[in-house]
SERO-134033 format. One line per 10 residues: their letters; for each residue x, y, z of C-alpha. Coordinates in Angstrom, 1 decimal. Example, Ala and Ser with C-alpha at 12.3 -4.5 7.8 and 13.67 -1.06 7.14 Angstrom:
as) 12.3,-4.5,7.8 | 13.7,-1.1,7.1
//
This chain:
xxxxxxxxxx) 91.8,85.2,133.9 | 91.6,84.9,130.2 | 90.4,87.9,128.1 | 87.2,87.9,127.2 | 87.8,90.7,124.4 | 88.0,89.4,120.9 | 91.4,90.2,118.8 | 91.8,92.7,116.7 | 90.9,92.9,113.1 | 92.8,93.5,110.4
xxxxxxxxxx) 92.3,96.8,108.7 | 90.5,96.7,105.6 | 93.6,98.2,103.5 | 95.6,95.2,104.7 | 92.8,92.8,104.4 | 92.4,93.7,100.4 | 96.8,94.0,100.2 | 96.8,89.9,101.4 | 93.7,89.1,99.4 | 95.5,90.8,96.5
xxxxxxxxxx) 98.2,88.5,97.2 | 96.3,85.2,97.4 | 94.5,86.1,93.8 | 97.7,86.4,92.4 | 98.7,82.7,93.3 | 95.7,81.2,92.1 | 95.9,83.3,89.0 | 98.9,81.9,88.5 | 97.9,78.5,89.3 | 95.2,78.7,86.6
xxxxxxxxxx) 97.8,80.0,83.9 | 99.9,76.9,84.6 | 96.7,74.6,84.6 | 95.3,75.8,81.0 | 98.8,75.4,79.7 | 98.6,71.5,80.2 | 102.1,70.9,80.6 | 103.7,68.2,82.5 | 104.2,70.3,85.4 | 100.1,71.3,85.5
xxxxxxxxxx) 98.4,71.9,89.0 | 97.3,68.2,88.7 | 100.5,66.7,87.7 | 102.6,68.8,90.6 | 102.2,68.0,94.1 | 104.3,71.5,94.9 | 102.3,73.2,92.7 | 98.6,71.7,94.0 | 100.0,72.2,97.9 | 100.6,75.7,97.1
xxxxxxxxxx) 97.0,76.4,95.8 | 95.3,74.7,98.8 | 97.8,76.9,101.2 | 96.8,80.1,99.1 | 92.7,79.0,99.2 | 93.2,77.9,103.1 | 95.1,81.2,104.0 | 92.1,83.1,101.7 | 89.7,81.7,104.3 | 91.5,82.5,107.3
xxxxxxxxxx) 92.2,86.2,106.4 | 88.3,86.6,106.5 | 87.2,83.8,109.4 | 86.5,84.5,112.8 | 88.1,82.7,115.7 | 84.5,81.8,116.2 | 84.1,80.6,112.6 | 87.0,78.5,113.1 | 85.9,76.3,116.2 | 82.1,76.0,114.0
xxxxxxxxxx) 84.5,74.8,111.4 | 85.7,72.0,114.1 | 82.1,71.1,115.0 | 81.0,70.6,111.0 | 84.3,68.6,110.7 | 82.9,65.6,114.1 | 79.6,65.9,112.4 | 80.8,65.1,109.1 | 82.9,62.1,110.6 | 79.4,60.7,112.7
xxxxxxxxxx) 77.3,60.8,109.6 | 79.9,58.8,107.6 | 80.3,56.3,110.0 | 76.5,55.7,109.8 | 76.7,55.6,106.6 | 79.2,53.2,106.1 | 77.8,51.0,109.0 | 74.5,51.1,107.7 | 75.8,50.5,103.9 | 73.8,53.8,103.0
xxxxxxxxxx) 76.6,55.0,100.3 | 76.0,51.5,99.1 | 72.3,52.0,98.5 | 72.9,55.2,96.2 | 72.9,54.4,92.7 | 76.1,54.6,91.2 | 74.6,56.9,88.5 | 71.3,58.8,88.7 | 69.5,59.9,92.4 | 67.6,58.0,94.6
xxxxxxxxxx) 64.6,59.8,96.9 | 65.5,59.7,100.7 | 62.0,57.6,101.5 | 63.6,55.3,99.3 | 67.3,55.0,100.6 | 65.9,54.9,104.3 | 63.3,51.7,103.3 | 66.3,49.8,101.7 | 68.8,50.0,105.0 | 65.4,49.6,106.9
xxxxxxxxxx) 65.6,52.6,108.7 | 63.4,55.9,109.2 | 63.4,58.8,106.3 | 63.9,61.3,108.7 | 66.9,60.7,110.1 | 68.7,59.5,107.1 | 67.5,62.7,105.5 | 69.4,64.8,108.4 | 72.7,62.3,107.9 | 72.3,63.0,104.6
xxxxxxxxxx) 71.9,66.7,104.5 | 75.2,67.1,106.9 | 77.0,65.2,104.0 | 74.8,67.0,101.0 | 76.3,70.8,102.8 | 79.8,69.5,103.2 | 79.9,68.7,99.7 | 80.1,64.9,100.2 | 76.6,64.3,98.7 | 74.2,66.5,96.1
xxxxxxxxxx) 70.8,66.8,97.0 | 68.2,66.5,93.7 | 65.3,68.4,93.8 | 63.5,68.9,97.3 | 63.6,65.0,98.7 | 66.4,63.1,96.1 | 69.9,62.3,96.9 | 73.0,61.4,94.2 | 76.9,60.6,94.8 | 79.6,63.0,93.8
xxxxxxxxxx) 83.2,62.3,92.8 | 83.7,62.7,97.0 | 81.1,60.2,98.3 | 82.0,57.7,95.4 | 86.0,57.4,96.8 | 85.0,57.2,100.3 | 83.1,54.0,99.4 | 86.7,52.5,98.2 | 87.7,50.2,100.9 | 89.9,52.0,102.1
xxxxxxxxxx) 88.8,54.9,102.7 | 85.8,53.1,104.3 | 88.5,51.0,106.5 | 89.6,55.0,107.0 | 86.3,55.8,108.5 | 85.7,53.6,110.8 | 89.4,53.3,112.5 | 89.0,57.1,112.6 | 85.5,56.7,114.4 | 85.8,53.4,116.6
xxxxxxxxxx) 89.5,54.4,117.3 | 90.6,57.4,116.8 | 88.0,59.3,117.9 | 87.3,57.0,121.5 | 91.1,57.9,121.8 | 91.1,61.4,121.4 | 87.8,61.6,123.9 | 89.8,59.9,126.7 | 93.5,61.8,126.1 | 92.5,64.7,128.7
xxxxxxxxxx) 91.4,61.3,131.2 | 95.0,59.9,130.5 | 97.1,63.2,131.1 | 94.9,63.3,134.8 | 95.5,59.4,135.1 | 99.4,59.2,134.6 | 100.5,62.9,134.5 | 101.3,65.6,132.4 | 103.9,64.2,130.6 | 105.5,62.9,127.0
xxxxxxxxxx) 103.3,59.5,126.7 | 106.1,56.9,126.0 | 105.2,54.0,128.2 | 104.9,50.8,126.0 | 102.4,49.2,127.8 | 100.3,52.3,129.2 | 99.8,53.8,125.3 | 97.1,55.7,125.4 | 95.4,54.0,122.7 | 95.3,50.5,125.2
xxxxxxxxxx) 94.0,52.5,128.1 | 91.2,54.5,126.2 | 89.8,50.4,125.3 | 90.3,49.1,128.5 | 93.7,47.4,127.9 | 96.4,48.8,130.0 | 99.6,47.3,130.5 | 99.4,45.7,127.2 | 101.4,46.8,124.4 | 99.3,48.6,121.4
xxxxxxxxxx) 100.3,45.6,118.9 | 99.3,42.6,121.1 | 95.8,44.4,121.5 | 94.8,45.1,118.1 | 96.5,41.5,116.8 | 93.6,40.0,119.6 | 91.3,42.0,117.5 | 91.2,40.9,114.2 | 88.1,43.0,112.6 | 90.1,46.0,113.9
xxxxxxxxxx) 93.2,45.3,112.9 | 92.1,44.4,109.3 | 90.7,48.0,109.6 | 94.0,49.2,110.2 | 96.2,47.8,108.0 | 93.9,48.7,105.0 | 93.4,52.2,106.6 | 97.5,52.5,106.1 | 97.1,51.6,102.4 | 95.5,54.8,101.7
xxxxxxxxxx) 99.0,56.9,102.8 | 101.1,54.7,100.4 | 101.3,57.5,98.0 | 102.4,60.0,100.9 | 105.4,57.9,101.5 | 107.9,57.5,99.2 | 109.6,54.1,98.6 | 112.5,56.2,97.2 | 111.2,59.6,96.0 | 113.9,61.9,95.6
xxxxxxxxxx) 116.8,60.0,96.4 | 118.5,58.1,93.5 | 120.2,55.1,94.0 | 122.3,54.5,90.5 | 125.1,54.6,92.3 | 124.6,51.2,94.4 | 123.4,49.4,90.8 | 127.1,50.6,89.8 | 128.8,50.1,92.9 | 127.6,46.0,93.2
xxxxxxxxxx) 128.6,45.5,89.7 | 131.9,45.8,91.0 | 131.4,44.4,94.5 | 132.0,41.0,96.4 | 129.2,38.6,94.4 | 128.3,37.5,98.4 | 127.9,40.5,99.7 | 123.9,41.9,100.0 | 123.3,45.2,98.6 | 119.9,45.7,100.0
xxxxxxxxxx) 117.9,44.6,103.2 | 114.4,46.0,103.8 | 114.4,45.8,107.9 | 110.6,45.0,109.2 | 109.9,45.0,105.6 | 107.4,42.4,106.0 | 106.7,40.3,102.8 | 109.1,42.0,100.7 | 106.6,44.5,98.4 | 109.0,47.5,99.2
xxxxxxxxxx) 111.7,45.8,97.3 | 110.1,45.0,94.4 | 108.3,48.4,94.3 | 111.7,49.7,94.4 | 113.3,46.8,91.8 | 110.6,48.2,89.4 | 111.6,51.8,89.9 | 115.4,51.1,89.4 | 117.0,49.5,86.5 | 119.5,46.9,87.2
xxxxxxxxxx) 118.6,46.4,91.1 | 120.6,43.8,92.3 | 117.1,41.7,93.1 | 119.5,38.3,93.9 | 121.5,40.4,96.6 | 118.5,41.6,98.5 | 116.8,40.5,101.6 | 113.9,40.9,104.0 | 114.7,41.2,108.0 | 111.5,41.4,109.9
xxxxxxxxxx) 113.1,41.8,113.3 | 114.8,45.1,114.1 | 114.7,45.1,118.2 | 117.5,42.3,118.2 | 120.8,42.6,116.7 | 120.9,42.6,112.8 | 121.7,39.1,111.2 | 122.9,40.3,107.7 | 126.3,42.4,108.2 | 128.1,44.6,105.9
xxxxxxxxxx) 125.4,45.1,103.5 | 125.3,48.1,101.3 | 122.3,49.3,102.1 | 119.9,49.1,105.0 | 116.3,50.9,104.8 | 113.5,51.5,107.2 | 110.1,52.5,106.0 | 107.3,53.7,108.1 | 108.6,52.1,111.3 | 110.4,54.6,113.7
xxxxxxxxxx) 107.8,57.0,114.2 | 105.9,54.0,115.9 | 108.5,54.1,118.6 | 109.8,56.4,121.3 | 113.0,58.0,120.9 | 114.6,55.7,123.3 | 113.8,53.0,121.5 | 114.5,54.0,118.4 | 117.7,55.0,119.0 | 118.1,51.0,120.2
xxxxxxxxxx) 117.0,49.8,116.8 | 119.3,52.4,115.2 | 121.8,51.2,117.1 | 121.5,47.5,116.3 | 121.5,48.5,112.2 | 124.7,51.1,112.9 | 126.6,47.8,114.7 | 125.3,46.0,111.2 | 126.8,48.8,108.7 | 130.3,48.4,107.1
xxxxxxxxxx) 132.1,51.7,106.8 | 130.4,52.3,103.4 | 127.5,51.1,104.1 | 124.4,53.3,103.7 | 120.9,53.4,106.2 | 118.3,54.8,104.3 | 114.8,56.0,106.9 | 111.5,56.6,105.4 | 109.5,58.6,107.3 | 107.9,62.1,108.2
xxxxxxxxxx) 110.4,64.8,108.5 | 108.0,67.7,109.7 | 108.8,71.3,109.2 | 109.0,73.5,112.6 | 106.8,74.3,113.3 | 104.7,71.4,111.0 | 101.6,71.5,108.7 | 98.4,70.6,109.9 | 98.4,67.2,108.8 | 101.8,66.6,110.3
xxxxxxxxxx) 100.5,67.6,114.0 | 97.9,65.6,113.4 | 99.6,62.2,112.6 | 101.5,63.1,115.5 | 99.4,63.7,118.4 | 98.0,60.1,117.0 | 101.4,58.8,117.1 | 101.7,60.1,120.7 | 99.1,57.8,121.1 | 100.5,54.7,120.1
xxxxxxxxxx) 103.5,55.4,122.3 | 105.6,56.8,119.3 | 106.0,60.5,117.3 | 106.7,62.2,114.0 | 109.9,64.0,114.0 | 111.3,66.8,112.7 | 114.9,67.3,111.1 | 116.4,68.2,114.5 | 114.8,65.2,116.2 | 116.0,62.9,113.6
xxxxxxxxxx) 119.8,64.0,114.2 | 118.8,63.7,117.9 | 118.5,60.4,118.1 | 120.5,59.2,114.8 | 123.6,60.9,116.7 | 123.2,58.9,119.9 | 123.3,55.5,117.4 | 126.8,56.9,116.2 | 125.2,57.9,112.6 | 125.4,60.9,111.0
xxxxxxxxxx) 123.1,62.3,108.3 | 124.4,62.6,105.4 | 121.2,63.9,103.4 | 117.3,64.7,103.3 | 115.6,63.6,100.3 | 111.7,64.9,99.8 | 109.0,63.7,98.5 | 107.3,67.1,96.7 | 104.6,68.4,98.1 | 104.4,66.1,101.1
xxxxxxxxxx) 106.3,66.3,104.7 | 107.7,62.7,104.0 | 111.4,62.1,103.1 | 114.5,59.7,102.8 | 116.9,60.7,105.3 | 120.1,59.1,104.4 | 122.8,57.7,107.1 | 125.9,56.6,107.7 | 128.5,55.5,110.5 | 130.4,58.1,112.1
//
């Protein structure tokens, strides 16, 4: 029987010695912020991560477990009134500058003061909205970027999705056992909409409104992943200047219509832009051989590990002894950061999972590659792992 006792608190004296501890961080952080240099809290991903750690672990040394799961109920509530108020094109209504009173926002989306007063106020006390005076509403910096398109598109595939999905997981786990969910055509996300036996893709391609959400959703994490972040690649600008002229130095595999490369062409002077290529296909085996480099973004953690390790091993048969795979992807700490889990108890849903540095070698190893290094982006669990034959 589970305890009904709460835990134990932490003594005041070791209360004050961690709060002690989390000033001095953000003290710091404020000396490095007035000084305005290029490595400012603003300008630093490290640097910004490690002030929202220090204010998140500030709020934990003084929460409650019970203040925690009321956090969790604020967080769905937030997510319903934002739905409605993207649906309903309320954020819309709000002047861009200035207020607006709520009788007046309600008559222009045609609906009733009262309840988009209480829609409102959940936004207004999560800091989304301001409130003006006793019955006045204005944006803020918040409710102005989640009217950008895609954070909108973010909204709803987090509400009509998402959300629906998580709801049903418990349903699944009783439905086809308590197990690792990596059954192509049984993904949870096809059996929480009434699609089973149908693979994720195929459903949301028959849906076009959704998949348009989707896709522009996906926009929004751009910044998290790194085309090249870290990792430099001089060395391949240098190594093709003296190279067979037909050889390819660079194929993007299921890299779509080709943006990656000239993201990456723009970041890299010299880029050998007439030895590059696009192969959208990487279940089959790999039509361009010996190239110098081959680089996956974004596409593994879609898949299981036993089918990734099939598409690795299709680009390892590709490879020429000196040939280089580059993966873009999350490389999650053990265990990970809260966003991490997250992204990968969704994956999980689609049939596929974010992976940590032993998982990588894992599967990479069973394709005959070996890693030769992890390149981070800063601040952010994403990385270029680089590989090569054994």
């Amino acid at each position: 029987m589970a305890s009904s006792a709460p835990p134990p608190s932490p003594s005041p004296a070791a209360l004050a010695d961690k709060l002690d501890s989390l000033a001095a961080t953000l003290t710091e952080a404020s000396k490095i912020l007035r000084a305005g240099s290029s490595a400012s809290l603003l300008a630093s991903a490290t640097h910004k991560a490690d002030v929202l750690a220090a204010l998140k672990a500030g709020i934990e040394a003084v929460q409650s477990p019970q203040d925690a799961f009321l956090d969790t109920m604020v967080t769905t509530s937030c997510l319903v009134a934002k739905r409605i108020f993207v649906k309903w094109k309320l954020f819309d209504a709000i002047p861009v500058t200035g207020s607006i009173t709520y009788a007046t926002l309600a008559a222009k989306v045609d609906a009733d003061t009262e309840i988009v007063t209480r829609l409102a106020w959940v936004l207004v006390a999560d800091g989304v909205l301001e409130q003006v005076g006793a019955d006045a509403v204005a944006h803020t910096p918040k409710s102005m970027m989640l009217n950008m398109p895609a954070m909108t598109a973010m909204i709803v595939f987090g509400f009509d999705v998402l959300l629906q999905v998580f709801v049903y997981m418990p349903q699944y786990f009783d439905d086809y056992g308590r197990k690792d969910p990596t059954d192509r055509l049984n993904t949870i996300v096809a059996c929480a909409r009434g699609h089973p036996n149908e693979p994720v893709w195929a459903m949301f391609e028959r849906d076009p409104e959704l998949m348009g959400h989707f896709t522009f959703a996906m926009t929004a994490f751009e910044a998290i992943y790194p085309h090249l972040g870290s990792y430099k690649l001089d060395w391949l600008v240098e190594a093709m200047a003296s190279d067979n002229p037909d050889r390819v130095a660079f194929v993007d595999v299921g890299g779509s219509k080709g943006h990656t490369i000239q993201q990456i062409a723009a970041q890299v002077p010299g880029f050998p832009l007439d030895h590059r290529c696009v192969v959208a296909d990487f279940h089959t085996e790999q039509p361009v051989k010996n190239a110098r480099i081959y680089y996956i973004r974004r596409c593994l953690h879609d898949y299981s590990d036993a089918e990734s390790v099939v598409i690795l091993k299709h680009l390892a048969a590709a490879m020429a002894p000196d040939s280089r795979l580059l993966i873009v992807d999350h490389v999650m700490g053990d265990p990970p950061s809260a966003y991490a889990a997250s992204s990968d108890l969704f994956m999980a849903c689609l049939g596929g999972k974010e992976r940590t540095l032993r998982n990588f070698e894992d599967i990479t190893v069973q394709a005959a590659l070996e890693i030769k290094g992890v390149y981070r982006n800063e601040g952010t669990d994403a990385a270029v792992v680089e590989c090569v034959n054994m």
